[in-house]
C-alpha positions in Angstrom: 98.5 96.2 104.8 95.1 95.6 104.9 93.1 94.5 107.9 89.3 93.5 107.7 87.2 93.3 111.2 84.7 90.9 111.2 82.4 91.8 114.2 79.0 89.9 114.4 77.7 92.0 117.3 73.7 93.2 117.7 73.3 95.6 120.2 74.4 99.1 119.7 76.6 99.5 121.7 78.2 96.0 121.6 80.6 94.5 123.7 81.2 92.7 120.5 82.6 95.5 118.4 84.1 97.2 121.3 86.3 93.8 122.3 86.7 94.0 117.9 88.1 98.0 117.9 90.5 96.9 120.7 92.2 94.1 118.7 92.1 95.9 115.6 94.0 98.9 117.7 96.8 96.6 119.0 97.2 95.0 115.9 97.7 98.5 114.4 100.4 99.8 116.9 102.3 96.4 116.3 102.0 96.0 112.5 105.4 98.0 111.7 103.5 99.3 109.2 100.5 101.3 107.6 97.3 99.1 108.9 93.7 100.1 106.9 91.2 99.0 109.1 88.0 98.1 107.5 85.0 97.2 109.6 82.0 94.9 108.0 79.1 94.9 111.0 77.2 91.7 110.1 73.9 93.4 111.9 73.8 95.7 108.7 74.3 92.7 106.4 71.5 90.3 107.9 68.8 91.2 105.3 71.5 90.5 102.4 73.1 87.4 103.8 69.5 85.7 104.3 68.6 86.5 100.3 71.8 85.5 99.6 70.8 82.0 100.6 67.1 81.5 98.9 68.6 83.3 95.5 72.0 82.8 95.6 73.0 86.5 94.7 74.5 88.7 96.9 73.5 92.1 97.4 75.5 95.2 97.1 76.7 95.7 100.8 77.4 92.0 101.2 79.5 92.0 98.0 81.2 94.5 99.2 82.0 92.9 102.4 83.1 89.4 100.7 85.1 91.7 98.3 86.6 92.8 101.3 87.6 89.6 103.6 88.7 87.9 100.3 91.4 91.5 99.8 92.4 91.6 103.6 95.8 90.6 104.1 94.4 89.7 107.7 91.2 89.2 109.5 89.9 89.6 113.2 86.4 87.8 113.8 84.6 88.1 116.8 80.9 86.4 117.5 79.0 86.9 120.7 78.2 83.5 122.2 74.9 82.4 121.4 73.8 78.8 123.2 77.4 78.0 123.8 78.7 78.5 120.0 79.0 81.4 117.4 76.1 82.7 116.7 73.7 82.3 113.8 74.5 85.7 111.6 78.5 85.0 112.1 78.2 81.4 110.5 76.0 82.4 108.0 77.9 85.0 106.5 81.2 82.9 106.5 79.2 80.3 104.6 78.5 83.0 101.9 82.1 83.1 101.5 83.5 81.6 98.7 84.9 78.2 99.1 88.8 79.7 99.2 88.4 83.0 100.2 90.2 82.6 103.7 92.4 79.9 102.2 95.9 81.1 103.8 94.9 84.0 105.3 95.8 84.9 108.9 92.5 85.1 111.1 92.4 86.0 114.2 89.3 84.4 116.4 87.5 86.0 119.5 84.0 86.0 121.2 82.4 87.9 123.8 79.8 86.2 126.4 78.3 87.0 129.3 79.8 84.4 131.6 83.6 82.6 131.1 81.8 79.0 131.7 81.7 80.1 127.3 85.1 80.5 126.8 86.3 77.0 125.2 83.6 78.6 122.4 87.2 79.5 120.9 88.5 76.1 120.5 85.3 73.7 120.1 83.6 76.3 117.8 85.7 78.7 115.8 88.8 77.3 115.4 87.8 74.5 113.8 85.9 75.9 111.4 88.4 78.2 110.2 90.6 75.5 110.1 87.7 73.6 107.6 88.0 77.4 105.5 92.2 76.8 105.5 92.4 80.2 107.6 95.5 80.0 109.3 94.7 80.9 112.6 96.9 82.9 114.9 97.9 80.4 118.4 95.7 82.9 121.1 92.1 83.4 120.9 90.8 86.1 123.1 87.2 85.5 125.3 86.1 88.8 127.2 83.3 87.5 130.1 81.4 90.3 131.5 83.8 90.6 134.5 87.0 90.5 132.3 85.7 94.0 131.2 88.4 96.4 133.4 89.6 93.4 134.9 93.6 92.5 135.1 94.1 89.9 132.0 92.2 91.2 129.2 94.8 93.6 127.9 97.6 91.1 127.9 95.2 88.3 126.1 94.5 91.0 123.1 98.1 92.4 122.8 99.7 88.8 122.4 97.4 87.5 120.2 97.6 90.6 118.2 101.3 90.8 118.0 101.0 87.3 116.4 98.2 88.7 113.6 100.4 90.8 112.8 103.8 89.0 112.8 101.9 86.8 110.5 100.2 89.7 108.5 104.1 91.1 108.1 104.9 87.9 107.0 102.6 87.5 104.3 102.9 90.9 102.9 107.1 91.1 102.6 106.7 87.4 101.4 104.2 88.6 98.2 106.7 91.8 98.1 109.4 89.4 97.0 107.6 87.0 94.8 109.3 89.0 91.4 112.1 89.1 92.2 114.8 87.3 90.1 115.8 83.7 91.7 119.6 83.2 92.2 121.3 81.7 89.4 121.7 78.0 89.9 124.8 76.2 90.1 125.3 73.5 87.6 124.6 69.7 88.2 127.5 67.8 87.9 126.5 64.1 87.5 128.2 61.4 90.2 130.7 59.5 87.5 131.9 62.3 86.2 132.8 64.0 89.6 134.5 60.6 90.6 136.5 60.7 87.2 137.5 64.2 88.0 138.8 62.7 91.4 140.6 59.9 90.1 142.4 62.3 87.3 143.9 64.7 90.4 
């Protein structure tokens, strides 16, 4: 299975990608399976995704990263709050996406902030515009505050939610692992009247 981390973090080191590594972690050790973790850091992108918009082309790196999310059997995206929402470089990139890229795919939403007065970011920001890219987005969203970092809570937010990435994740891959297999052959249709004449005749 394939899992792509989208983590729109700027500092270096960000609480962003570190929140990002966590979840991708959890998601591993409860996938049941091999998980390949690929990690597209929208910072390096920025240049690309803002050319991108005046020419319409995408560079190399930012092909590689749609290329990517459109492959991943799964996706975790985290944004740092930025004036009470996503930030800037995390929206623009998923409106580089194409139109159907996430369409189906299990996404699993978080956000990092400096205070949890931000944390409703999850449900007022992100998961409706998923739910506008037909990402089907897993039931817990995790926010990590400043003081959450350490603090009793965090842990159990990130291993729920990923335990339902990757139920979903498993899901999706055993469901596409059966898609060639031969269909059951079907029984035939016997029409109404002729099933009531075989009635009256016994």
């Amino acid at each position: 299975m394939k899992l792509v981390v989208v983590s729109a973090g700027l500092s270096v080191p960000s609480s962003t990608r570190l929140l990002a590594d966590r979840l991708a972690a959890a998601v591993s050790r409860q996938a049941e399976a091999r998980v390949e973790v690929e990690v597209v850091e929208l910072r390096d992108l920025a240049v690309e995704i803002a050319h991108n918009f005046t020419n319409g082309f995408a560079g190399r790196k930012l092909a590689a990263a749609q290329e990517a999310v459109t492959g991943a059997d799964g996706l975790i995206a985290v944004t740092p709050v930025f004036t009470a929402s996503y930030s800037g470089l995390f929206k623009s990139f998923f409106d580089v996406l194409d139109k159907d890229a996430l369409a189906g795919k299990p996404v699993l939403i978080a956000a990092t902030g400096g205070t949890a007065r931000h944390s409703l970011v999850l449900e007022h920001a992100l998961r409706p515009m998923f739910a506008y890219l037909r990402a089907v987005v897993v039931p817990t969203g995790v926010y990590a505050a400043s003081e959450d970092w350490g603090a009793e809570g965090l842990d159990g937010r990130i291993e729920r939610a990923a335990g339902e990435l990757a139920g979903l994740m498993r899901g999706l891959t055993q469901g596409l692992s059966g898609a060639g297999r031969e269909e059951p052959e079907a029984l035939p249709v016997v029409p109404f009247a002729e099933q009531l004449a075989r009635l009256a005749a016994s």
